[in-house]
Structure formats: structure tokens, C-alpha cells
N, C-alpha and C positions, 0 to 999 in steps of 0.2 A: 469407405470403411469407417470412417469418420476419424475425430483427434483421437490421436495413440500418441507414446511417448518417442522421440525423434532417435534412430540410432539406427546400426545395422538392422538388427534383427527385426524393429519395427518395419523398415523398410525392406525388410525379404519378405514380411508376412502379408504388406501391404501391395505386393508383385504376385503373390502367390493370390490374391483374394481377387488382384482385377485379372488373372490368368483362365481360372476355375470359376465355372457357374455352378450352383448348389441346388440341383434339382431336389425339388421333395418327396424324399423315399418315403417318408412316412403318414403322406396325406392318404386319406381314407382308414388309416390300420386304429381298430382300435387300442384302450390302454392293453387291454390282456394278450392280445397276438402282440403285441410291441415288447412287451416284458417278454412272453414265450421266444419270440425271437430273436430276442439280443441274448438272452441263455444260451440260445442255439449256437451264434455266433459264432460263441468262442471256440480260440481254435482251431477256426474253418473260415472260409470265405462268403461271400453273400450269395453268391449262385447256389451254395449247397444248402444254404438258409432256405432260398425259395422253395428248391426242391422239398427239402424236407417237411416245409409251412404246408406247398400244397398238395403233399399226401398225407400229410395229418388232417388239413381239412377234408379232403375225402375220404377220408378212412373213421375218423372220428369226431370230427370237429373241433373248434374251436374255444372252448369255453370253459370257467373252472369247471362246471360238473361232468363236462366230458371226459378231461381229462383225469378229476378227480376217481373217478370211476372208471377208469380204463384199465386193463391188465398191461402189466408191463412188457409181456412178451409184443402184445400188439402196438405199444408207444413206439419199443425199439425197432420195432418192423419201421413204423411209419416214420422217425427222424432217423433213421441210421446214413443218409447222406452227409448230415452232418456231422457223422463221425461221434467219435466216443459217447457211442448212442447207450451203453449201457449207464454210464453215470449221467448222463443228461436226461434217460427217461425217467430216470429217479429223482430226480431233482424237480423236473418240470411236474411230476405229478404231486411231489410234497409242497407246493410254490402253489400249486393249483386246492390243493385240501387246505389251504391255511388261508387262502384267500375267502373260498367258501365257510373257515369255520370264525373269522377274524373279522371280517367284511361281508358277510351276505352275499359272496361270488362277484362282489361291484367294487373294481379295482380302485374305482374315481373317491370310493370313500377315506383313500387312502392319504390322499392330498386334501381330506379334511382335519387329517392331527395335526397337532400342535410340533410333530416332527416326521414330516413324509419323506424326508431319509433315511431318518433314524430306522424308523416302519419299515422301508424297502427292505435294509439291508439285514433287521432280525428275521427275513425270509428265507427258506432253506438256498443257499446257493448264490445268493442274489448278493454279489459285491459292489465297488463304488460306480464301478465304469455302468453295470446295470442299472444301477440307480439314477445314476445321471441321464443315462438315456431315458429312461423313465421320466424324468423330470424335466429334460427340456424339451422333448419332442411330444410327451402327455401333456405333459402338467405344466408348461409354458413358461419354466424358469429360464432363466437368462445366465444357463452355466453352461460350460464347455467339458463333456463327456470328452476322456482320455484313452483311445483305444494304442492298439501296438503299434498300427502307423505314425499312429501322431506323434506316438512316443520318440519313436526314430526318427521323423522329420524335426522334434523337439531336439534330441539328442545331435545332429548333426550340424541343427543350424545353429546350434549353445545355449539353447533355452534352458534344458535342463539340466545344466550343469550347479550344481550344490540345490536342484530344488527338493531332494527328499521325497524321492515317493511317489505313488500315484495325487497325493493331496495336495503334496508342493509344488508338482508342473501345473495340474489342474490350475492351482491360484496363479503361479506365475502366467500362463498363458491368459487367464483372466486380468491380469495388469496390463497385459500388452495389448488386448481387444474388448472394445468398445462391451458395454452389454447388449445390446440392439443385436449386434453382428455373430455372437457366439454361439449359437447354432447353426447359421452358416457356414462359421468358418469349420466347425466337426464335422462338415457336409466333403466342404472344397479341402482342407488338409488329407483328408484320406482317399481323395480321388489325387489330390499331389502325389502322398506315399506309394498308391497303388501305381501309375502311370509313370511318375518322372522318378522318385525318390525312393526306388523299389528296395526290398534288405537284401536282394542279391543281382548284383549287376545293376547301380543305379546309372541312370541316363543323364551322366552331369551334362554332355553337349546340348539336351535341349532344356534341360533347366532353365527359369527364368531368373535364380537365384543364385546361380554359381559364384558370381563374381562377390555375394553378400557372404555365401557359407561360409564357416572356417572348415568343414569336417573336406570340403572341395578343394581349399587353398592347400589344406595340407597334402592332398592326397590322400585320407583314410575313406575318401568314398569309392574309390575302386578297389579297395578289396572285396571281399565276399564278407557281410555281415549275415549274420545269426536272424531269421525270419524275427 
């Protein structure tokens, strides 16, 4: 993982990363299906993401114009796996018209302003957590995207505690991993959350980190938390 700063939480994060391998979800995907599906995401889980990715692509395809151009009855046909298909077919198709009327339909020109965050996020819908994925799994920034898992793996193991916000864990957790490593670890943290650190019934006995958590020591990991 490389030098991090020596303590608890460095050392649960540092258990948690040689535990978890970080396969690459996102090799082959281009930027626009990558933006389209982390929209989708939310939510919802990643199985109901594929589903609904690969009846959009067969139904309609992939691409701002597709999508730009699509009626909505037929977008919500084609993502309604992913649940709250009516507000996501509308979003994804005003995401997809602004791309074409802002960029020439070429998401990659977006990581040519002078703030391709800032860009992302005056997108219809497109908040930080999207942005971020955007950015480090596109556009090859060296930041760590904050999804609900991570939040709760943050949350239990004291990370987050006084950091303020989606912006304040984000940075904290960037103080505590290398830049090299911070796409990985957004890989390997939410397959920790999903597997061992679940929000309902977590699995402290096979934990690698029980003995590091405070949320473990104390016993608030076996209640029943809020997804």
C-alpha cells in the first residue's frame, strides 16, 4: 500500500487492502457508459446496473445521441432494473443532451477544461460521488470516489467522524492512502462493505479488522444499521 501514517485506522485500512483484490470493473467501459452507469447506480446494487446497461444497449444503445433522442417511455422500459427508473430516465437523457450540446457528444473533452469537476457536476444529476468516478476511473485522477459503502466502512472504523460531508471523508481518506493506491482501494473497500462490513448483519467473526474497529469494540456493529 505503500507509506501511510502509523495508527489504528491506518493499520485496519492497511489489513483491509492485503485482504481484497481490486479487480477492474471498469476496463473496456468507455467515459459515457461509465458516467451512464454510475447514474444508474444509485440506489441500487451493480447487478441491477448490468441488467439495466445491457438492455439499454440492446434496446437503444449507448451513446449521447442515442440516448439524446430517445423517448422516455422506452429509456424507463430499458433501465427500470435499476429502479427509480422514472427519475433516472430523465436525468440520463438531459446528461446525455448537454453532453451533445456542450461537447460535441465526446465526454473526453471534458477533462480538457480548466475544471473537469466543476464541468461534471453543472450536469443534470451528476453529483460528487459521480464525478469522482468519472475522474478516476476515466480520466485517471488519483482520488478516491465515496460511495454508501465506504461511507459505513469510514463510519465504523472512525474515519469519519468530525470529517463533514461527502468532501471531508473524501479528503480524509485521501490522507490516509497513498495517491498510487486510491482507486484500488474504492475497488477493495466496497467489496469489504458489500462481503464482511454489510449495513445489516455485519460479519465481525470473519472480519480482518475487528480487533482495529472501535464501531466492533463497542458492540454498535451488531445492531441492525440503516442500508
Amino acid at each position: 500500500m505503500g507509506a501511510s501514517p502509523i495508527g489504528p485506522i491506518a493499520e485496519a485500512l492497511k489489513a483491509i487492502g492485503e485482504r481484497f483484490e481490486a479487480e477492474d470493473w471498469f476496463e473496456g467501459v468507455d467515459g459515457f457508459e461509465l458516467l451512464i452507469a454510475t447514474v444508474l447506480s444509485q440506489s441500487t446494487n451493480y447487478k441491477n446496473v448490468r441488467m439495466a446497461m445491457d438492455r439499454l444497449r440492446a434496446k437503444l444503445g449507448i451513446s449521447p445521441s442515442a440516448i439524446a433522442n430517445s423517448d422516455l417511455r422506452t429509456l424507463r422500459d430499458c433501465i427500470r432494473p435499476a429502479g427509480l427508473f422514472n427519475q433516472k430516465s430523465r436525468r440520463i437523457r438531459a446528461i446525455a443532451r448537454a453532453i451533445l450540446e456542450r461537447y460535441g457528444g465526446n465526454v473526453g473533452n471534458i477533462l480538457l477544461s480548466e475544471d473537469p469537476r466543476g464541468e461534471l457536476l453543472s450536469l443534470p444529476g451528476v453529483g460528487p460521488k459521480t464525478a469522482d468516478v468519472f475522474l478516476a476511473f476515466y480520466g485517471g485522477f488519483d482520488i478516491l470516489p465515496v460511495d454508501t459503502h465506504i461511507s459505513r466502512v469510514a463510519r465504523r472504523l472512525g474515519i469519519a467522524s468530525g470529517a463533514g460531508g461527502y468532501e471531508g471523508l473524501r479528503a480524509r481518506l485521501e490522507e490516509l492512502i497513498p495517491p498510487q493506491d486510491r482507486r484500488r482501494f474504492h475497488i477493495i473497500l466496497i467489496k469489504f462493505g458489500r462481503e464482511i462490513c454489510k449495513a445489516r448483519s455485519p460479519d465481525c467473526r470473519r472480519c480482518p479488522v475487528a480487533e482495529l474497529c472501535p464501531s466492533a469494540k463497542r458492540g454498535e456493529a451488531a445492531r441492525r444499521d440503516p442500508p
